[in-house]
C-alpha positions in Angstrom: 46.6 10.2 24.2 43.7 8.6 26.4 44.2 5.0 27.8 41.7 3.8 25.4 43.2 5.0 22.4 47.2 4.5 22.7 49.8 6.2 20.7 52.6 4.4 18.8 55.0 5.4 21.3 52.6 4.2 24.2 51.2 0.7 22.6 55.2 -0.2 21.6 56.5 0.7 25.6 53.8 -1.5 26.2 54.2 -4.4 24.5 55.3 -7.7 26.5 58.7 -9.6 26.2 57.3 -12.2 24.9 55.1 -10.0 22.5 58.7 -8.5 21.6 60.1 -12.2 21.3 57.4 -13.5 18.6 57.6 -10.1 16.6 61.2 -11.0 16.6 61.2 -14.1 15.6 58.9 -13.7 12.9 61.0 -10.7 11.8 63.8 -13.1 11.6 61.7 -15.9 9.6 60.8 -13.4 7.1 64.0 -12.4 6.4 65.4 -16.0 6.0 61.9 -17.1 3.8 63.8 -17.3 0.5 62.2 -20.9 -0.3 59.2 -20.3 -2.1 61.3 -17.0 -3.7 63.8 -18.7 -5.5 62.7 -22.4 -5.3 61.8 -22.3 -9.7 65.3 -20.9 -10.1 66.9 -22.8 -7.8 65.6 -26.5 -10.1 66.3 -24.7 -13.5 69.6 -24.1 -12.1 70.1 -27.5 -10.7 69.1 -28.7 -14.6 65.3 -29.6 -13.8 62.8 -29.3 -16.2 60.7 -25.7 -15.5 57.4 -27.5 -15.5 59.1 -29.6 -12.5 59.9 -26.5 -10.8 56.4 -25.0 -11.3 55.4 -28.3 -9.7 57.2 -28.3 -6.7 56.5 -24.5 -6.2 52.6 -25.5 -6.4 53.4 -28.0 -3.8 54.5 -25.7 -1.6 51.6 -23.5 -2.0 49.1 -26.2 -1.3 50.8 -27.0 1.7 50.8 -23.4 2.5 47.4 -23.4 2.8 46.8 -27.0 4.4 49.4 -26.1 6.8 47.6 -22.8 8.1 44.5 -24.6 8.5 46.3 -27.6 10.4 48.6 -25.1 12.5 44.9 -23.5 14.0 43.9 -26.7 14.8 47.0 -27.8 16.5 47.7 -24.4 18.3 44.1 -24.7 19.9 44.5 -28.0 21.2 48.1 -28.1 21.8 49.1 -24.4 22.6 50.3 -21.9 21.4 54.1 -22.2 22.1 54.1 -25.8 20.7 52.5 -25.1 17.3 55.3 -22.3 16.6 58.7 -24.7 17.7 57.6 -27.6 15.8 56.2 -25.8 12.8 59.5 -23.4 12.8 61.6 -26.3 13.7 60.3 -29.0 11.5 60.7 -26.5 8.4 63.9 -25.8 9.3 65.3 -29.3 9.6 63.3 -29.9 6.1 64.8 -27.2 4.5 67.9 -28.3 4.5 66.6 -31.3 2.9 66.1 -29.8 -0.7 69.5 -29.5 -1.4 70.7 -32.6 -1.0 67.5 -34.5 -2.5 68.9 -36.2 -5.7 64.7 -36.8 -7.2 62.2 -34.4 -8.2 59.3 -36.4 -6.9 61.2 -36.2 -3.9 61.6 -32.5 -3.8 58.3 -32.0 -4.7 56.8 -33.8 -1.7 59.6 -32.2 0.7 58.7 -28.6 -0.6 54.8 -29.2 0.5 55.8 -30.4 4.0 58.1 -27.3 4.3 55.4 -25.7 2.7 52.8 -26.2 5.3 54.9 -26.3 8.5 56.5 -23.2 7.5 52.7 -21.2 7.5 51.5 -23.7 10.5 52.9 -21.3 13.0 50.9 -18.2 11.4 47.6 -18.9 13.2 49.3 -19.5 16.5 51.1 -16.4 16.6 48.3 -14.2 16.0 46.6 -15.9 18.4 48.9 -15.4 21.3 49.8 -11.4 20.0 45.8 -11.4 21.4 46.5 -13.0 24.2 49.4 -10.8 25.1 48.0 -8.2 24.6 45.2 -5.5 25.9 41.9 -5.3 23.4 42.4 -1.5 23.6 45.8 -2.3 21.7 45.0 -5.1 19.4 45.1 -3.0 16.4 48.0 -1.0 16.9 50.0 -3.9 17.5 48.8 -5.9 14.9 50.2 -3.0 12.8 53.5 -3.2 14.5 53.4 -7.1 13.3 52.3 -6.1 9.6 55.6 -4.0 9.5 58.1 -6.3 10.9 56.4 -8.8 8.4 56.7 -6.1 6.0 60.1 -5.0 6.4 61.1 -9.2 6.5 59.2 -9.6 3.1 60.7 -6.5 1.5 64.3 -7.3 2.8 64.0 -11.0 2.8 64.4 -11.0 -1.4 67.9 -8.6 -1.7 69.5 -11.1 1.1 68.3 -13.8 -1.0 70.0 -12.9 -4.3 73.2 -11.3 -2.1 73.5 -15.1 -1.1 73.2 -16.7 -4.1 76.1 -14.5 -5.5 77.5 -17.1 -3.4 75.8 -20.4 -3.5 72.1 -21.3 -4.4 73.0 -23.9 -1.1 74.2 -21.7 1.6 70.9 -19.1 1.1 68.6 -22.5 1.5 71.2 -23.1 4.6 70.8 -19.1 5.9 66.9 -19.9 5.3 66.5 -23.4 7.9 68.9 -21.6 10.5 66.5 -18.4 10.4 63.4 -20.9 10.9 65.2 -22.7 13.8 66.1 -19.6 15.5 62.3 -18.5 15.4 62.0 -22.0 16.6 64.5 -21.1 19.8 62.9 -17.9 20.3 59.4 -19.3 21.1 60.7 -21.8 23.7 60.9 -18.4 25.9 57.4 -17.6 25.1 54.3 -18.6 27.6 52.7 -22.1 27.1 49.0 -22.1 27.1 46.2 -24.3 25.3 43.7 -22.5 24.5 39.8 -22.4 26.3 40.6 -24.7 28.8 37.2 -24.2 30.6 35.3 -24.1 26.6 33.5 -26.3 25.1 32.4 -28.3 27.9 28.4 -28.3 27.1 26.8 -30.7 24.5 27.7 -28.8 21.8 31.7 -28.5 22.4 32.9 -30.9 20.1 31.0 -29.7 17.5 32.0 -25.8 18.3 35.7 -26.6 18.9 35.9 -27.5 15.1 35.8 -26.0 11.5 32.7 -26.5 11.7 31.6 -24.4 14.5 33.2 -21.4 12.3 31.3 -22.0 9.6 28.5 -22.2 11.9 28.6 -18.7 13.0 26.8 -16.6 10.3 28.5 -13.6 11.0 31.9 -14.6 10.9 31.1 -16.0 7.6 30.1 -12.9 6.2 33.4 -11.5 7.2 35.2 -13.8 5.3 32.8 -13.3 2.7 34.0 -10.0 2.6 37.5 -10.9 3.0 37.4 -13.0 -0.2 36.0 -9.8 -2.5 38.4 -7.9 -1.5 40.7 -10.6 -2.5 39.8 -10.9 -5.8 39.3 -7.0 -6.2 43.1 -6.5 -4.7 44.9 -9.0 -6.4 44.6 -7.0 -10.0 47.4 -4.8 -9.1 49.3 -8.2 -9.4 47.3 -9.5 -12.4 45.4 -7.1 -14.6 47.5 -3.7 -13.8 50.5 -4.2 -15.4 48.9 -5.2 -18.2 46.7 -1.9 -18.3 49.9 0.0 -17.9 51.3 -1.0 -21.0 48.0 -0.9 -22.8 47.9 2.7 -22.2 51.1 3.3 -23.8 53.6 3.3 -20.6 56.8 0.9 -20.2 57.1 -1.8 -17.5 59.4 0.0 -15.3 56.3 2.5 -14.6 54.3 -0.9 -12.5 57.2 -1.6 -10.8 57.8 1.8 -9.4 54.1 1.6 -8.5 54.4 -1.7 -6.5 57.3 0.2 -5.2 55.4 3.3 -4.5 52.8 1.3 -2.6 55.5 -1.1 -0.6 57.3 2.0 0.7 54.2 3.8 1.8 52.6 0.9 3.6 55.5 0.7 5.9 56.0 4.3 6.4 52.6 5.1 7.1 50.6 2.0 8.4 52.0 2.5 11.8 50.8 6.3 12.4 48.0 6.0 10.9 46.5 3.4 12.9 46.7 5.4 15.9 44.0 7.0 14.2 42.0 4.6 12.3 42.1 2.3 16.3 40.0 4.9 17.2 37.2 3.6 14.3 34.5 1.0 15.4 35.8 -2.2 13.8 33.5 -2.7 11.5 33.4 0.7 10.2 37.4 0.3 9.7 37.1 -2.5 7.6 34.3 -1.5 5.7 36.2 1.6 5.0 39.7 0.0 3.8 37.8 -2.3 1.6 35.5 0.5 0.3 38.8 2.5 -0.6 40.8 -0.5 -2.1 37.7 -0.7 -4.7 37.8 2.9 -5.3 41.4 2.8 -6.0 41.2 -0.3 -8.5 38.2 2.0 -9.9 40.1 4.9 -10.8 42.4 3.4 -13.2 39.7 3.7 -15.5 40.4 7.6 -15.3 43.0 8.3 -18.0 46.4 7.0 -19.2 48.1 9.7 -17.2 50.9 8.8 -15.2 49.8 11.0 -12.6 46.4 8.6 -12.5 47.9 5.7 -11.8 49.9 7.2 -9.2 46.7 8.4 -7.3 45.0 5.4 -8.2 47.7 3.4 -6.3 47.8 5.5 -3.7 44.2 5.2 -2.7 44.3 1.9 -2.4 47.2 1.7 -0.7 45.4 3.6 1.8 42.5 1.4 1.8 45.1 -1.8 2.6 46.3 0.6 5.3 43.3 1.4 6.9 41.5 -2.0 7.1 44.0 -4.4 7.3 45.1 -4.5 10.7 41.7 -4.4 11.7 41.5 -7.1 10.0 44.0 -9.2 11.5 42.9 -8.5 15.0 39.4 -9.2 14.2 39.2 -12.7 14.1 41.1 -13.2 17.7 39.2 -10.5 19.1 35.9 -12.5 18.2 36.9 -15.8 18.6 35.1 -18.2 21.4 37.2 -19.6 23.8 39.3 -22.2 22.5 38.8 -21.4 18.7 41.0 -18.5 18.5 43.7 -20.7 16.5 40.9 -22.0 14.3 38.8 -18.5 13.3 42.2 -16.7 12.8 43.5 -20.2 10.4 39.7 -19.9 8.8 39.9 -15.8 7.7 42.8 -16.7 6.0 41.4 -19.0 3.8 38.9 -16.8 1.7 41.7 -14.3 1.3 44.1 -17.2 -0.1 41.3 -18.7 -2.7 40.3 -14.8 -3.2 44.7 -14.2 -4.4 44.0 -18.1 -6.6 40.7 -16.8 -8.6 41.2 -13.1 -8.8 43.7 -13.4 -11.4 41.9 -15.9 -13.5 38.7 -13.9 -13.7 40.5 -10.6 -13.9 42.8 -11.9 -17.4 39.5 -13.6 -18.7 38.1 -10.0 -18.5 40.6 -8.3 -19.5 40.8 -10.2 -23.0 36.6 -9.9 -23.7 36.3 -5.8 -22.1 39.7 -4.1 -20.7 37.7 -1.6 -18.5 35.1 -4.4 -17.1 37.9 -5.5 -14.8 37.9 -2.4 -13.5 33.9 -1.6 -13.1 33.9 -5.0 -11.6 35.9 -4.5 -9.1 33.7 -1.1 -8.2 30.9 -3.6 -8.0 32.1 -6.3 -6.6 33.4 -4.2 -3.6 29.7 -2.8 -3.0 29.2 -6.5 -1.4 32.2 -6.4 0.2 31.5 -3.4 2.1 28.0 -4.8 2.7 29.1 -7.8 3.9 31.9 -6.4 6.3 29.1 -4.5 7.6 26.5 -7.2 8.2 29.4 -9.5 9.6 31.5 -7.5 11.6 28.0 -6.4 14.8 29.4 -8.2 17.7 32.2 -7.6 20.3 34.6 -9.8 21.9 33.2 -12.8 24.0 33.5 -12.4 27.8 35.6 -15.6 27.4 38.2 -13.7 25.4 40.1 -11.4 27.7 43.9 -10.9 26.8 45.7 -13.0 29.1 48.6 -11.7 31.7 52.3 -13.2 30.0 53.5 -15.8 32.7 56.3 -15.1 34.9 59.0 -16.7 33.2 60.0 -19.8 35.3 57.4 -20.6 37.8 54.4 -19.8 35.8 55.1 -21.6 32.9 56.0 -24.6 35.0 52.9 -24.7 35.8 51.1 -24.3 32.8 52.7 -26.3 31.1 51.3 -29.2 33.9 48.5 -28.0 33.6 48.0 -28.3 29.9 49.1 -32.0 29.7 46.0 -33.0 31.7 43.8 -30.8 29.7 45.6 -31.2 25.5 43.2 -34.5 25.3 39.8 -32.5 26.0 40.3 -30.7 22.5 38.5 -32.4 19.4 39.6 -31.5 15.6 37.8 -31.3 12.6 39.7 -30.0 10.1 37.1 -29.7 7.5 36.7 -28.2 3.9 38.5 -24.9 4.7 42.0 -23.8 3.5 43.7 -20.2 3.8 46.7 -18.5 4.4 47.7 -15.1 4.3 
């Protein structure tokens, strides 16, 4: 395999210690994220009403969003290293709070907090994966992150009910000491803030701000494109299980398709991006969207369970292909000192895309079945169009991966070096939300 296009093996002999540290730690978090799991069950349980719990579980999904938007903000003026111990730590500590919290008012506002300082770390950590990390290897090891997020997600929910066997309390208790240890793990990591030597003509505090992203036409096409693809993916949630009974099948048949599609993302994503690294980035993207669509477009074939199979495999391959494109992307592109803030701002068209898609795909659903379906064939034509238009630029000159910090000396010294330079940073955290 040539130096410009690594192998698996290659990119993950490669990959820093403190790469390694933040891919652990977030493979820990996930694995301890049973909050926003069992957080309805946990109030019925405790005798709350189930329109309280619904309540408190919105909360936490508004500060979700809130949260990732903040945490880019923070992480570019602040650093990096910062943003991840207080948003892993302050979770944590918050955590812990639920089960003790006699109220439901109370809960509710303690489940947004954790809410968004438990997703506040999310733009930070991509942002220093870049950072760590050659351009040449940016997507393969975004796809090494997307699989221990992965394998965290998919394992995170059987620990979760293994510990309530035992007590609702201790898995709450197993979920703040997993944050905190992610919390521990970063304090090894290297402190930077971000652009130091950016945004220092007359238009730098209105570029270091969410409104220098929305600025840049491009990048706004991307997240354009992000959102369609959204709305067009999130009907496997909300429209296929109800096309899978409609054609005469029994529930079990969607699960073992969400199953089907969990087990080959994280078998295959890794391979295959040696591959699709190899692919402009634009064309990548394009691509994964283009064969999401197709995939959602082919349940229109037949009833057959051999359709739905191949219809869920295609776009499985489609969330394969573009997806850790995707996640570099924004990094990659990023001007100096808005990394934190373009990575926070792609995830917001993707979280309002997860919000809406359902809505308009059940409205369709009960006026024309198979309109959800040629929609989504449609509605991906932008997508691909805009992914396209967007994506026509390469990285800034000012966004070279960083060398990792020798790890007492150098970080000494950035770290004095960042306290003179944290105030020079100007937020704006302005009418954008996302998470992903």
């Amino acid at each position: 395999m040539s130096a410009e296009h690594p192998s698996v093996i290659q990119t993950v002999r490669e990959i820093s210690r403190p790469a390694w540290v933040l891919l652990a730690g977030m493979l820990v978090n996930r694995l301890g994220n049973f909050l926003q799991i069992y957080l309805v069950l946990y109030l019925t349980n405790k005798g709350f009403a189930t329109y309280g719990a619904g309540l408190a579980l919105g909360a936490y999904g508004v500060g979700s969003v809130l949260g990732v938007l903040a945490g880019g903000a923070v992480s570019d003026r602040f650093g990096y290293r910062w943003t991840i111990v207080a948003s892993m730590a302050g979770a944590g500590a918050l955590t812990t709070l639920i089960v003790v919290l006699p109220s439901l008012p109370l809960i509710v506002a303690v489940a947004a907090v954790v809410g968004a300082l438990g997703q506040a770390y999310r733009p930070a950590s991509s942002a220093m994966l870049v950072e760590l990390t050659p351009e040449r290897q940016h997507v393969m090891v975004f796809a090494v992150y997307r699989l221990a997020f992965n394998l965290g997600t998919t394992a995170g929910p059987l620990l979760g009910a293994l510990l309530i066997t035992y007590s609702y309390d201790l898995m709450f208790y197993v979920d703040a000491v997993t944050s905190v240890l992610f919390a521990v793990f970063a304090l090894s990591l290297p402190h930077t803030v971000a652009g130091k030597d950016s945004a220092k003509g007359e238009d730098g505090a209105g570029r270091r701000s969410y409104r220098g992203v929305l600025a840049d036409r491009r990048f706004t096409l991307f997240m354009l494109a992000l959102f369609l693809n959204a709305v067009v993916y999130i009907q496997h949630v909300s429209v296929l299980p109800l096309q899978v009974t409609a054609d005469g099948h029994r529930p079990e048949l969607y699960a073992a398709l969400l199953s089907l599609n969990a087990v080959v993302v994280i078998a295959l994503e890794l391979p295959l991006t040696k591959f699709v690294q190899r692919m402009p980035a634009r064309l990548a993207v394009a691509l994964g969207v283009g064969l999401v669509g197709v995939g959602m477009n082919l349940y229109l074939a037949g009833p057959a369970v051999a359709m739905f199979v191949v219809a869920t495999l295609v776009w499985t391959l489609g969330e394969i292909v573009g997806t850790p494109t995707v996640s570099a992307y924004p990094g990659q592109v990023a001007p100096p000192g808005m990394r934190g803030r373009y990575i926070a701002a792609a995830a917001m068209p993707m979280q309002i895309g997860y919000a809406a898609g359902p809505v308009i795909g059940v409205t369709m659903w009960t006026l024309w079945p198979d309109g959800v379906w040629w929609g989504s064939g449609v509605i991906t034509v932008f997508a691909v169009l805009a992914a396209l238009a967007g994506m026509t630029r390469p990285a800034p000159a000012g966004a070279e991966p960083v060398e990792a910090p020798a790890p007492v000396e150098s970080d000494m010294e950035s770290e004095t070096e960042s306290d003179t330079d944290a105030p020079r940073a100007e937020e704006d955290l302005a009418a954008s939300s996302g998470a992903r």
